[in-house]
PDB file with one MODEL, atoms N, CA, C and O in Angstrom:
MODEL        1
ATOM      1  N   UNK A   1     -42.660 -18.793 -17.909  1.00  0.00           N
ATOM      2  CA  UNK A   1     -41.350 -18.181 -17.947  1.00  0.00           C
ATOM      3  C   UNK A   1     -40.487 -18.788 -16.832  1.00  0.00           C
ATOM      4  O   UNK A   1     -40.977 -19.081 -15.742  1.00  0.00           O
ATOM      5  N   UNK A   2     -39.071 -18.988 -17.155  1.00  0.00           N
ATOM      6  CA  UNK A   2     -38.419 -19.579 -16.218  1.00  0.00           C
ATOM      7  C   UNK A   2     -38.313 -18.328 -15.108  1.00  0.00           C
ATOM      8  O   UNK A   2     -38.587 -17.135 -15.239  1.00  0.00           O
ATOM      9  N   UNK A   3     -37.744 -19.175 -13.824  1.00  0.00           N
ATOM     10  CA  UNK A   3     -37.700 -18.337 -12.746  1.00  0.00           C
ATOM     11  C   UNK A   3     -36.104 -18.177 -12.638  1.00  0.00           C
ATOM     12  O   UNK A   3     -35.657 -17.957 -11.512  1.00  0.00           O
ATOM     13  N   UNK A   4     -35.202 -18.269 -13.724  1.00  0.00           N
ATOM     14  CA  UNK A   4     -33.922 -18.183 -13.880  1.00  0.00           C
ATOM     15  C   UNK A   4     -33.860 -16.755 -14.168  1.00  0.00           C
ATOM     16  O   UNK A   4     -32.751 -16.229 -14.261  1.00  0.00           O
ATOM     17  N   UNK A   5     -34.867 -16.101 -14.312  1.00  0.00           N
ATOM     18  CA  UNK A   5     -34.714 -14.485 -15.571  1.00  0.00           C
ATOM     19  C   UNK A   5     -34.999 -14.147 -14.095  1.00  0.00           C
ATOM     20  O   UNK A   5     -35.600 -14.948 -13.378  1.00  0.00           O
ATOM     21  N   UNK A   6     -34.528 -12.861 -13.611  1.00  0.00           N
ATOM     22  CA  UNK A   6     -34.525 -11.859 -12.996  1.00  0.00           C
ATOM     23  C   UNK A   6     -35.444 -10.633 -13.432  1.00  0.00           C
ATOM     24  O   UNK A   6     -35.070  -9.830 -14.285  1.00  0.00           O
ATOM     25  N   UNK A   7     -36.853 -10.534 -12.692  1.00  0.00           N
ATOM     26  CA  UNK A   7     -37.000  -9.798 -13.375  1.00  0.00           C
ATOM     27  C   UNK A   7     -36.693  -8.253 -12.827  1.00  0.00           C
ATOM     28  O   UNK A   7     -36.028  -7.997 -11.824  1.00  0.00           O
ATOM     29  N   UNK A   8     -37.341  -7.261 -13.729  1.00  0.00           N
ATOM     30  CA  UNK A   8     -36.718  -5.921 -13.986  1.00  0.00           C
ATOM     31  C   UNK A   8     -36.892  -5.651 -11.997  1.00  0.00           C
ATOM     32  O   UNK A   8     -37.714  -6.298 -11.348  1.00  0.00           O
ATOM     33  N   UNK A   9     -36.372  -5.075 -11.644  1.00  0.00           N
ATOM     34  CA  UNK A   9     -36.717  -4.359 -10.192  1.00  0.00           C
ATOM     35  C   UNK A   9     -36.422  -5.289  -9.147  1.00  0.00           C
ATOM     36  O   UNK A   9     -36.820  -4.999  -8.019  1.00  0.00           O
ATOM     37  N   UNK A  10     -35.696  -6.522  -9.349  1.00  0.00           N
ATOM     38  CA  UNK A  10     -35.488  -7.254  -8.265  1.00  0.00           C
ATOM     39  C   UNK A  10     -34.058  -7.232  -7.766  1.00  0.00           C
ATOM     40  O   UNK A  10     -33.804  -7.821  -6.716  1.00  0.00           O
ATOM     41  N   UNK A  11     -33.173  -6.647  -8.383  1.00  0.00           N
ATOM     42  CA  UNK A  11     -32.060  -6.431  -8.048  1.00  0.00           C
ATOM     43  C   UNK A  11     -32.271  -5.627  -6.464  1.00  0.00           C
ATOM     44  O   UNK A  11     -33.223  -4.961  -6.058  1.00  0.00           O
ATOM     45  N   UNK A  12     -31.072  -5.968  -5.839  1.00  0.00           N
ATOM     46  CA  UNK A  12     -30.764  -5.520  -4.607  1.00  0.00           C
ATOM     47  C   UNK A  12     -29.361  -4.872  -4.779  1.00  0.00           C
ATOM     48  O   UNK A  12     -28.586  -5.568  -5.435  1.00  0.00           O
ATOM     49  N   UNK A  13     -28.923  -3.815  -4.379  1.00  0.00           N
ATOM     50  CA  UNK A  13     -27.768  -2.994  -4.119  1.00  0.00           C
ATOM     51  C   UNK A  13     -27.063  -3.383  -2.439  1.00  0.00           C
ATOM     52  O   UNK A  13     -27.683  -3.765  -1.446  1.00  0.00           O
ATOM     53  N   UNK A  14     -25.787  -3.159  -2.569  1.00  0.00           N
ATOM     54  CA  UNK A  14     -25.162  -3.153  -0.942  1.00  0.00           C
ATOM     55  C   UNK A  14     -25.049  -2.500  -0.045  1.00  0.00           C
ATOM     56  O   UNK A  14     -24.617  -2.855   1.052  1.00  0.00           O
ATOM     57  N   UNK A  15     -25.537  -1.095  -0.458  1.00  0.00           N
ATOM     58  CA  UNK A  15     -26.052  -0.337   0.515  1.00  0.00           C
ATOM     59  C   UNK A  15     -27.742  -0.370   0.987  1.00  0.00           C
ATOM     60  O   UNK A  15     -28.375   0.277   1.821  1.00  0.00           O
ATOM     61  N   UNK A  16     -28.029  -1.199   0.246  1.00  0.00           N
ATOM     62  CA  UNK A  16     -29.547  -1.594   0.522  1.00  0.00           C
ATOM     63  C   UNK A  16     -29.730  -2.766   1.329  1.00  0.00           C
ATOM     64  O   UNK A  16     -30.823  -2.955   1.861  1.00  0.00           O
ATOM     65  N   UNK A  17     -28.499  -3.817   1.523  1.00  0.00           N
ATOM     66  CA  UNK A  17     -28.275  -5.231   2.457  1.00  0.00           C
ATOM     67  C   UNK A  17     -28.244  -4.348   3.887  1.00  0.00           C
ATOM     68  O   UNK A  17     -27.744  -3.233   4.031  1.00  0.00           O
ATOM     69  N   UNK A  18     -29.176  -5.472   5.283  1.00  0.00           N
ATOM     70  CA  UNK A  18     -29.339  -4.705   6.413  1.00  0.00           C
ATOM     71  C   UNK A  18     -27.887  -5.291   6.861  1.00  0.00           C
ATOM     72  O   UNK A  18     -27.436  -6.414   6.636  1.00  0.00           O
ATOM     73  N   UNK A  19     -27.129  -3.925   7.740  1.00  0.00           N
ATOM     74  CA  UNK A  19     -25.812  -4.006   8.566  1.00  0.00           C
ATOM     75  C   UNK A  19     -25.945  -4.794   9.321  1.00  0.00           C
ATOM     76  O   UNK A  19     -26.201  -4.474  10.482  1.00  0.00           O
ATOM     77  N   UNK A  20     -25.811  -6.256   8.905  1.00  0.00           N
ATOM     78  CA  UNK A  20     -24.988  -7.483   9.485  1.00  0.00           C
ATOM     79  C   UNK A  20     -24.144  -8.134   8.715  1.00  0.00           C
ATOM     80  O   UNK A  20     -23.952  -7.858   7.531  1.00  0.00           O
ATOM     81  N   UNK A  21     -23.449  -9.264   9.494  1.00  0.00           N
ATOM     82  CA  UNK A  21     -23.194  -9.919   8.958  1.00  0.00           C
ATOM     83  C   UNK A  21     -23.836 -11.222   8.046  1.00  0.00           C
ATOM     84  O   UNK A  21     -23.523 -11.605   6.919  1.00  0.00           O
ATOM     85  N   UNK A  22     -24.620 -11.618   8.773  1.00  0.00           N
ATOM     86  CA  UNK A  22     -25.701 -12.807   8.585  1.00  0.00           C
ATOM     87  C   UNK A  22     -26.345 -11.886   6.882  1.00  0.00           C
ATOM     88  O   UNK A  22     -26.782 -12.515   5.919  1.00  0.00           O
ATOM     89  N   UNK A  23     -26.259 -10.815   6.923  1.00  0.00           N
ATOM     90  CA  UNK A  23     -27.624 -10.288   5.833  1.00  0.00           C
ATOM     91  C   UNK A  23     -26.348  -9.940   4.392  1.00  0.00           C
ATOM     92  O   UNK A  23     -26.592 -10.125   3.199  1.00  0.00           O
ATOM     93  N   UNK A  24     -25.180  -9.474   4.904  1.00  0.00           N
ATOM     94  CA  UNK A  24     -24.110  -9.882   3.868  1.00  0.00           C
ATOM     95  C   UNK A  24     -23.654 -10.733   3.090  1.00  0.00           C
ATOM     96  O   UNK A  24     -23.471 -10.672   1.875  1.00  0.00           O
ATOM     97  N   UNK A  25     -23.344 -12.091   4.312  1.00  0.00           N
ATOM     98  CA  UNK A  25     -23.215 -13.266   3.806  1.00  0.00           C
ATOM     99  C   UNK A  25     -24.713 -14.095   2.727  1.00  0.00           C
ATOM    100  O   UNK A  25     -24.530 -14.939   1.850  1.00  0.00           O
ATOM    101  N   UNK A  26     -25.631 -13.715   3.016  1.00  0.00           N
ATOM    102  CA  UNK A  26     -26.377 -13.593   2.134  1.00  0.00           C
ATOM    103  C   UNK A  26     -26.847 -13.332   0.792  1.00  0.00           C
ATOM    104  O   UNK A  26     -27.385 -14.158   0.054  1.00  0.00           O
ATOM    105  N   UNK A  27     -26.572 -11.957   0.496  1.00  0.00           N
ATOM    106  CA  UNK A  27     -26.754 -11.143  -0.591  1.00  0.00           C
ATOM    107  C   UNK A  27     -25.180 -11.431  -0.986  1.00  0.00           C
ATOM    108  O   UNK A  27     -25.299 -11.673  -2.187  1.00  0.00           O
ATOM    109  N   UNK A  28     -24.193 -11.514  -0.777  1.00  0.00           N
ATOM    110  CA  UNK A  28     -22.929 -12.138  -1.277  1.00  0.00           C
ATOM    111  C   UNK A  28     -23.003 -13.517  -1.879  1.00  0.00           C
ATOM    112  O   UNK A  28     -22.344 -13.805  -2.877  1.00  0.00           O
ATOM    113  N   UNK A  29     -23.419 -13.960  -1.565  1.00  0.00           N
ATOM    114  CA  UNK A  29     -23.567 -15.633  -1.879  1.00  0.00           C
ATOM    115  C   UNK A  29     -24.314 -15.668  -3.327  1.00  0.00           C
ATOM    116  O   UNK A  29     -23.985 -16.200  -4.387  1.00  0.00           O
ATOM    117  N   UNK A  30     -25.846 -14.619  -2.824  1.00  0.00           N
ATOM    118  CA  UNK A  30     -26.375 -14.823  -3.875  1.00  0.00           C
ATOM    119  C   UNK A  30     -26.046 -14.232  -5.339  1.00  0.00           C
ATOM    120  O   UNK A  30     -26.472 -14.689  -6.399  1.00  0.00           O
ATOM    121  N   UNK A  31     -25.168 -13.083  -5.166  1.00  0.00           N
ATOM    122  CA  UNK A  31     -24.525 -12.163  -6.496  1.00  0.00           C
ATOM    123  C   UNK A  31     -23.212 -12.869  -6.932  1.00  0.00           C
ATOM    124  O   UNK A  31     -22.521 -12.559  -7.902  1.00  0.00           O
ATOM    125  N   UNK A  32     -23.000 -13.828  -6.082  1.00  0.00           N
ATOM    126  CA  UNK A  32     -21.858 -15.050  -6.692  1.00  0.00           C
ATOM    127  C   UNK A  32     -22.132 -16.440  -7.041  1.00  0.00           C
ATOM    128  O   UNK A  32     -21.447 -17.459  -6.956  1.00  0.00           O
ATOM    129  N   UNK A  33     -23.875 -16.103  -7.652  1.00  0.00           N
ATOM    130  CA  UNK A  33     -23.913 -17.445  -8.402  1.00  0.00           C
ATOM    131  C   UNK A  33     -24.561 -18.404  -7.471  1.00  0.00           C
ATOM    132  O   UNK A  33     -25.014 -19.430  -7.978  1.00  0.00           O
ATOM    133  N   UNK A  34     -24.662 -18.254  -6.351  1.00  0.00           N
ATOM    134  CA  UNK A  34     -25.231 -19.725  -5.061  1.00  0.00           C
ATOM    135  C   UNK A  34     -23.376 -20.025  -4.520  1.00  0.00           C
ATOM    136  O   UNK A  34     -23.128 -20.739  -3.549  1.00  0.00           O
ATOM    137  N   UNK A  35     -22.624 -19.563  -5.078  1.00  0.00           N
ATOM    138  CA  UNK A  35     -21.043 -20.316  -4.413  1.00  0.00           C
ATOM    139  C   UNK A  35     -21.506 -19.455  -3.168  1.00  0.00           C
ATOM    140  O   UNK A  35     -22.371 -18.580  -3.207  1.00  0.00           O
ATOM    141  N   UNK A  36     -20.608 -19.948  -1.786  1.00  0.00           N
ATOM    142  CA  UNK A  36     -20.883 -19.933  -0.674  1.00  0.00           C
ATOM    143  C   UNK A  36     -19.942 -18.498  -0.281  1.00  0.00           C
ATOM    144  O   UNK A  36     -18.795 -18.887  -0.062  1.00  0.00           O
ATOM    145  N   UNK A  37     -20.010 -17.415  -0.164  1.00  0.00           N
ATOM    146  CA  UNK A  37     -18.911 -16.721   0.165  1.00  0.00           C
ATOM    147  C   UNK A  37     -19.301 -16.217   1.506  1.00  0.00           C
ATOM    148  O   UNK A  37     -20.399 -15.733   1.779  1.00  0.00           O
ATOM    149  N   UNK A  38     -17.973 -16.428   2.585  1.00  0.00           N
ATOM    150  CA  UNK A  38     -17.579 -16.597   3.937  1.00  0.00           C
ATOM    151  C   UNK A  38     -16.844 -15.627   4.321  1.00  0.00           C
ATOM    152  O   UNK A  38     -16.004 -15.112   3.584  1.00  0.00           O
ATOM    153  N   UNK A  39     -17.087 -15.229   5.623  1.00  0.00           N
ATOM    154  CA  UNK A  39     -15.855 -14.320   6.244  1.00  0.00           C
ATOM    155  C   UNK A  39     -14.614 -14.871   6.550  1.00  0.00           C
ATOM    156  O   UNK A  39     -14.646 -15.717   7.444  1.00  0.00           O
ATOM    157  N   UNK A  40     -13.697 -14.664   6.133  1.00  0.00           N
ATOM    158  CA  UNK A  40     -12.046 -15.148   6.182  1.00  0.00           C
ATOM    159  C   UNK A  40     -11.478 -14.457   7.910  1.00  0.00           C
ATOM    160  O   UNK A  40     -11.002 -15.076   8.861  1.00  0.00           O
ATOM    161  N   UNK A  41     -11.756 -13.095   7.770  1.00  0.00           N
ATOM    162  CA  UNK A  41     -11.122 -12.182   9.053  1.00  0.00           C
ATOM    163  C   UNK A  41     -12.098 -11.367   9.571  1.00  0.00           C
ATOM    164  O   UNK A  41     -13.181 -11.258   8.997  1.00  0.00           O
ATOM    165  N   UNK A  42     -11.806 -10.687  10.749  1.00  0.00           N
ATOM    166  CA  UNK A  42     -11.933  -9.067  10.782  1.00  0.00           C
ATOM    167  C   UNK A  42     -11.486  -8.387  11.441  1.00  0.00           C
ATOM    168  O   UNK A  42     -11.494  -8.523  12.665  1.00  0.00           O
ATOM    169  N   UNK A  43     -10.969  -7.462  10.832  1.00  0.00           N
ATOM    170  CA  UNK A  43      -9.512  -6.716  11.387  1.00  0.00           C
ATOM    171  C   UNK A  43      -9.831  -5.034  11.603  1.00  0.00           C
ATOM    172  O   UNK A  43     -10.760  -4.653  10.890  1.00  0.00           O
ATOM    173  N   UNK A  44      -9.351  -4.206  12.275  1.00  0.00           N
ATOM    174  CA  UNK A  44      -9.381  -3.058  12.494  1.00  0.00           C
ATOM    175  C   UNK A  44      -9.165  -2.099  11.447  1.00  0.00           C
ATOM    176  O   UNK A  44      -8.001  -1.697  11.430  1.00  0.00           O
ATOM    177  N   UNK A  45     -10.220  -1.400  10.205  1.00  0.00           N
ATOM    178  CA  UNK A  45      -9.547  -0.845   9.203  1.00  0.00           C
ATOM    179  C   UNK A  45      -8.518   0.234   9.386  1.00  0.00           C
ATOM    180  O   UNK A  45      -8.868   0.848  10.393  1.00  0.00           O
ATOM    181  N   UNK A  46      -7.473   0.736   8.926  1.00  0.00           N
ATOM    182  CA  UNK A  46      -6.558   1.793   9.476  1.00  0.00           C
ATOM    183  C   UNK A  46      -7.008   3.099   9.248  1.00  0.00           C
ATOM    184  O   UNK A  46      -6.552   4.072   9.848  1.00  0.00           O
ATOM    185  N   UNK A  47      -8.008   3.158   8.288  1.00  0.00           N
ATOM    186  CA  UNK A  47      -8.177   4.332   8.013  1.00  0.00           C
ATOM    187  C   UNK A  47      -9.647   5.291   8.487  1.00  0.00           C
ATOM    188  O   UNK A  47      -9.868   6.465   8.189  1.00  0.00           O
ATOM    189  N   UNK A  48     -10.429   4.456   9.222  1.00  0.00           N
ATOM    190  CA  UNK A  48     -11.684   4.755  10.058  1.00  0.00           C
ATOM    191  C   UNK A  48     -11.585   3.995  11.432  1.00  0.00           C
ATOM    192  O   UNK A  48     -12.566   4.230  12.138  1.00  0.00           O
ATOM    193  N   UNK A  49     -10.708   3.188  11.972  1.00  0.00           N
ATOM    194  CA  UNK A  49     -11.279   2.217  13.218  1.00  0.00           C
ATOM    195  C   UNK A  49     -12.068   1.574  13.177  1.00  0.00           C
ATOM    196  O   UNK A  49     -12.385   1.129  14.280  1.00  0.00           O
ATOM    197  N   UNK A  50     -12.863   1.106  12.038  1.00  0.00           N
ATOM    198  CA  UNK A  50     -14.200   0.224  11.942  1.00  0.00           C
ATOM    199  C   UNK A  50     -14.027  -1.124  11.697  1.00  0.00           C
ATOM    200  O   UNK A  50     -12.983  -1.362  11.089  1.00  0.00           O
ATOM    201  N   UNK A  51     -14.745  -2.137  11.984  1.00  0.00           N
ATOM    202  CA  UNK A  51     -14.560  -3.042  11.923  1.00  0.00           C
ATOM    203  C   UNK A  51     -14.170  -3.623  10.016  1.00  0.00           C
ATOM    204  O   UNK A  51     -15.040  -3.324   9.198  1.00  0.00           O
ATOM    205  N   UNK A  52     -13.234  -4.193   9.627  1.00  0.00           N
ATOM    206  CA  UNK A  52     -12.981  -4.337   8.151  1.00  0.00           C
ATOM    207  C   UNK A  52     -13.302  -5.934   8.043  1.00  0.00           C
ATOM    208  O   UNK A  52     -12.509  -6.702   8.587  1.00  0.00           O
ATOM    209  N   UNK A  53     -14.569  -6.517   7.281  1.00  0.00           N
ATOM    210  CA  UNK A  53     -14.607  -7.984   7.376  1.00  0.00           C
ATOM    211  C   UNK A  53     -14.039  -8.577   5.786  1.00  0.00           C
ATOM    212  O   UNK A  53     -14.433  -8.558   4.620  1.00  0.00           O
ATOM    213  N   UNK A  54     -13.328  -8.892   6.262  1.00  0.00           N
ATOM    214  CA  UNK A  54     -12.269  -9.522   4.574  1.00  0.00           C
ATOM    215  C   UNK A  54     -12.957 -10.860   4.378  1.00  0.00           C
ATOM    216  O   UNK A  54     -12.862 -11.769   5.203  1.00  0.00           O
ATOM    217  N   UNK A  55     -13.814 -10.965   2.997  1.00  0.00           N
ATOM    218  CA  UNK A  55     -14.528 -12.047   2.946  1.00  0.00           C
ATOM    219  C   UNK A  55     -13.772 -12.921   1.467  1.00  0.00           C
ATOM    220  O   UNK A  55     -12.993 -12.285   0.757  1.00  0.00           O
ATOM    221  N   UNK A  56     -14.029 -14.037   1.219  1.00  0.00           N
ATOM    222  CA  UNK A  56     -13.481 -15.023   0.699  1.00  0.00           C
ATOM    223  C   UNK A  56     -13.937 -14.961  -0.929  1.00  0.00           C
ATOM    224  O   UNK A  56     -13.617 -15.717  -1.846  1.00  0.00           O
ATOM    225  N   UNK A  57     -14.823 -13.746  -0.932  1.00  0.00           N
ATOM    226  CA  UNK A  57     -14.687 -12.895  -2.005  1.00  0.00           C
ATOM    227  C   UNK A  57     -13.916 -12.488  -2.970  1.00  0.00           C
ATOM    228  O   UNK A  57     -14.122 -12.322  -4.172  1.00  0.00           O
ATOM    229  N   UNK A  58     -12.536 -12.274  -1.965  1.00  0.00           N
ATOM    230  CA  UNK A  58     -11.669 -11.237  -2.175  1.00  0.00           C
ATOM    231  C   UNK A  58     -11.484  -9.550  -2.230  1.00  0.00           C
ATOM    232  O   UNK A  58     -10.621  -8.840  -2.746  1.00  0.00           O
ATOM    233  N   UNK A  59     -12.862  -9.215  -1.356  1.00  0.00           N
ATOM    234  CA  UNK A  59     -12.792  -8.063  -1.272  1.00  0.00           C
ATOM    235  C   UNK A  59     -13.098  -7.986   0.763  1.00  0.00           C
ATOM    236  O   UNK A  59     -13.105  -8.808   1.679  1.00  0.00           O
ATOM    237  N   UNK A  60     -13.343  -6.229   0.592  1.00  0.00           N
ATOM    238  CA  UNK A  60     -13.006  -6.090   1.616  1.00  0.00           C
ATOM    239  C   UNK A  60     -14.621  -5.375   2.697  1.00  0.00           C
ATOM    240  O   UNK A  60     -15.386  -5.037   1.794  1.00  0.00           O
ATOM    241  N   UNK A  61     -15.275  -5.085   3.927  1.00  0.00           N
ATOM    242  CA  UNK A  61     -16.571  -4.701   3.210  1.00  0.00           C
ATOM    243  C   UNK A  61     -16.541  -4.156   4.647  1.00  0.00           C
ATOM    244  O   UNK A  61     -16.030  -4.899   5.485  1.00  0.00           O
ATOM    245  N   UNK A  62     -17.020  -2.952   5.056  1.00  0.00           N
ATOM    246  CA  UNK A  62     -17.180  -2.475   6.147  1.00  0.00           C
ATOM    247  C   UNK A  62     -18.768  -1.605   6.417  1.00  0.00           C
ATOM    248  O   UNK A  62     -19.670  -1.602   5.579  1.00  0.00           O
ATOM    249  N   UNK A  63     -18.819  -1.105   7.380  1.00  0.00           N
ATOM    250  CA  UNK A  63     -20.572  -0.270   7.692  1.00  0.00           C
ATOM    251  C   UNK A  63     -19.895   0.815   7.902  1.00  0.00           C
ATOM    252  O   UNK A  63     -18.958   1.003   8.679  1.00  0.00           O
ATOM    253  N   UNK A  64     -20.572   1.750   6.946  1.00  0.00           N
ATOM    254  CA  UNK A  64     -19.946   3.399   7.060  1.00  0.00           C
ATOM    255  C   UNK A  64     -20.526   3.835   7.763  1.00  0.00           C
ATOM    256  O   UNK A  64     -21.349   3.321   8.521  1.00  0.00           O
ATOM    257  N   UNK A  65     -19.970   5.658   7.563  1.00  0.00           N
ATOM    258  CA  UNK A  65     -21.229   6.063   8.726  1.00  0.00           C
ATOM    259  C   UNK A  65     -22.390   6.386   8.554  1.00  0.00           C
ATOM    260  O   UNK A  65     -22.927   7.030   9.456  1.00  0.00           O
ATOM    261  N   UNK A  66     -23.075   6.085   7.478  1.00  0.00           N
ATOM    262  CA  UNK A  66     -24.055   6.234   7.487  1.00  0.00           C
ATOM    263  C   UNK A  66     -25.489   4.863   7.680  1.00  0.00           C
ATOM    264  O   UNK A  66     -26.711   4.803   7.539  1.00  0.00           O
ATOM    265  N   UNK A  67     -24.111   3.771   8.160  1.00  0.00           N
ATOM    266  CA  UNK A  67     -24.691   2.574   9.137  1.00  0.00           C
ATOM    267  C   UNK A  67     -25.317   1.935   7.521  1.00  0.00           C
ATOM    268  O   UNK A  67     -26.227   1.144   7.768  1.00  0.00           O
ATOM    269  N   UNK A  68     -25.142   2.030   6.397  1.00  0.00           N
ATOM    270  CA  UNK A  68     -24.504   0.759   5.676  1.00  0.00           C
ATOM    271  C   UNK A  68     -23.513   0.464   4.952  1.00  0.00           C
ATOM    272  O   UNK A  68     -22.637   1.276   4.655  1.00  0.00           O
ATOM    273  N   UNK A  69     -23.544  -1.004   4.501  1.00  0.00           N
ATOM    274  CA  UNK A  69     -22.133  -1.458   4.086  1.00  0.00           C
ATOM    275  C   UNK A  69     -21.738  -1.229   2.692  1.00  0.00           C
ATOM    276  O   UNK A  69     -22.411  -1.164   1.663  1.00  0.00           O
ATOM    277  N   UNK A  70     -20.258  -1.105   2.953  1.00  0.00           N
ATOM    278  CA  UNK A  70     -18.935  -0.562   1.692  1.00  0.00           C
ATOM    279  C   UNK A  70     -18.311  -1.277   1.661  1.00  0.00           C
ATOM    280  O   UNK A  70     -17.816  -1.812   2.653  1.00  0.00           O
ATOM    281  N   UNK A  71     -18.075  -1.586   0.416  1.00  0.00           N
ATOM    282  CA  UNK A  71     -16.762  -2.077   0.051  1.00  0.00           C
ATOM    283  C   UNK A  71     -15.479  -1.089   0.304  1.00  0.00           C
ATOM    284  O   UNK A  71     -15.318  -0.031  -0.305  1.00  0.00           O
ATOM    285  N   UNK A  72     -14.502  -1.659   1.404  1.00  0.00           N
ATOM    286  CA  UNK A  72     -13.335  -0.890   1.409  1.00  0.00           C
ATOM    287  C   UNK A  72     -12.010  -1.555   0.322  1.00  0.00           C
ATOM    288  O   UNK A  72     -11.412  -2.608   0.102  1.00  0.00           O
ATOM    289  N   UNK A  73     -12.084   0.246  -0.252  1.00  0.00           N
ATOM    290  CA  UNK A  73     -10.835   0.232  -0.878  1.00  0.00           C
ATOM    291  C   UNK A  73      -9.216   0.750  -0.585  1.00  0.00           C
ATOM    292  O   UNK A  73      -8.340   0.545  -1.425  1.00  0.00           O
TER     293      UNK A  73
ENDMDL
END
């Protein structure tokens, strides 16, 4: 069997990636195919004070409080 098939139970979720950056850029990269996705910024979100890292994604991704990461909307 190719090792292209995913199998059942190997999926990873983003609240399941460990709160870094290094472990983001990671699991990002890999749910976009192998394309390389990078941190662009990181800016102060307005609506918690937390750090907001705007990645080249096009989205937006912060560590809640329950110390893992969200996509901020």
């Amino acid at each position: 069997m190719s090792q292209a098939f995913v199998k059942e139970g190997d999926e990873q979720w983003l609240h399941d990636v460990a709160p870094t950056l290094n472990a983001l850029i990671v699991y990002l990269t890999r749910e976009n195919n192998g394309i390389r996705v990078y941190e662009k910024t990181v800016q102060a979100d307005p609506k918690t004070g937390r750090q907001l890292h705007v990645m080249s994604n096009g989205l937006n991704y912060l560590i809640g409080k329950d110390g893992k990461w969200e996509i901020a909307w």
